[in-house]
N, C-alpha and C positions, 0 to 999 in steps of 0.2 A: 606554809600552805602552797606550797611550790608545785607545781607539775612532776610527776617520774619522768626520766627522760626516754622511756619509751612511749608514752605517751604522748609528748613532745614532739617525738620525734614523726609519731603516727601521723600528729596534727599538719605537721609539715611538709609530711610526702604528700597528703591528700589536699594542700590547697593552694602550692610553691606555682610555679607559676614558669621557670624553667629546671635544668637539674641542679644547677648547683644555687637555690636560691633561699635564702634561710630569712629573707629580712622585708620581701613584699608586704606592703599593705593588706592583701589579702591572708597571708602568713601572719601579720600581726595582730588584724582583728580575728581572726582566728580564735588564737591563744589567748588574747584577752577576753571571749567569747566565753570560754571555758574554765577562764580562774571565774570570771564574776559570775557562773551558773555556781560555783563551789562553794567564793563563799553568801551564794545567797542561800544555800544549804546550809551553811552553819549558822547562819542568822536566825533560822528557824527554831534551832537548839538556844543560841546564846544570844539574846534579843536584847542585852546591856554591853555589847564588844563595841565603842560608840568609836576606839579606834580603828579596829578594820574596816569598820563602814569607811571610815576617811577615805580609806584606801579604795574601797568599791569606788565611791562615788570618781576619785582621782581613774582610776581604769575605765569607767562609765566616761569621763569625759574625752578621756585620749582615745576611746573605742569610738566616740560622735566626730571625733574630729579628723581620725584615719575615713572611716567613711565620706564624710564632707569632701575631702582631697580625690577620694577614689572617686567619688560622683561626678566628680567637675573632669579631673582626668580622661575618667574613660565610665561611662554608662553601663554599658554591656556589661563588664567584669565587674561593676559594681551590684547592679541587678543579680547577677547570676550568684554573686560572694551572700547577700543578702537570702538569695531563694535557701539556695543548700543550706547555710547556718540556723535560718527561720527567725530572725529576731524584729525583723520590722511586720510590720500587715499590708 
């Protein structure tokens, strides 16, 4: 359940942070933003996959904890990463 890499790559021009940056905080909740919409879509269908949930829950926690780091970091760019994505209230 991997990403296309245009996809990827879309994800990465729209929240890099300079040009040559592929690995930001901001870049990485990103993409982990977007597998765990994926597979909360397939959970809908296959509501016995008790192993990918593993993995949700594993991406769900490395997504709390890149945020955590961002907030303490820097405010602003976390705020702002949060508004665009839409995942907190």
């Amino acid at each position: 359940m991997a990403l296309a890499t245009e996809e990827k790559q879309q994800i990465i021009q729209k929240y890099r942070v300079n040009k040559r940056d592929v690995g930001s905080p901001e870049v990485q909740v990103a993409l982990l933003s977007r597998r765990i919409a994926e597979l909360t879509e397939h959970f809908k269908l296959f509501t016995k996959d008790h192993h990918s949930r593993r993995g949700l829950l594993l991406m769900v926690a490395r997504r709390r904890r890149l945020l955590k780091y961002l907030k303490q970091c820097s405010p602003q760019r976390y705020s702002t990463l949060v508004e665009s994505l839409g995942i907190r209230h």
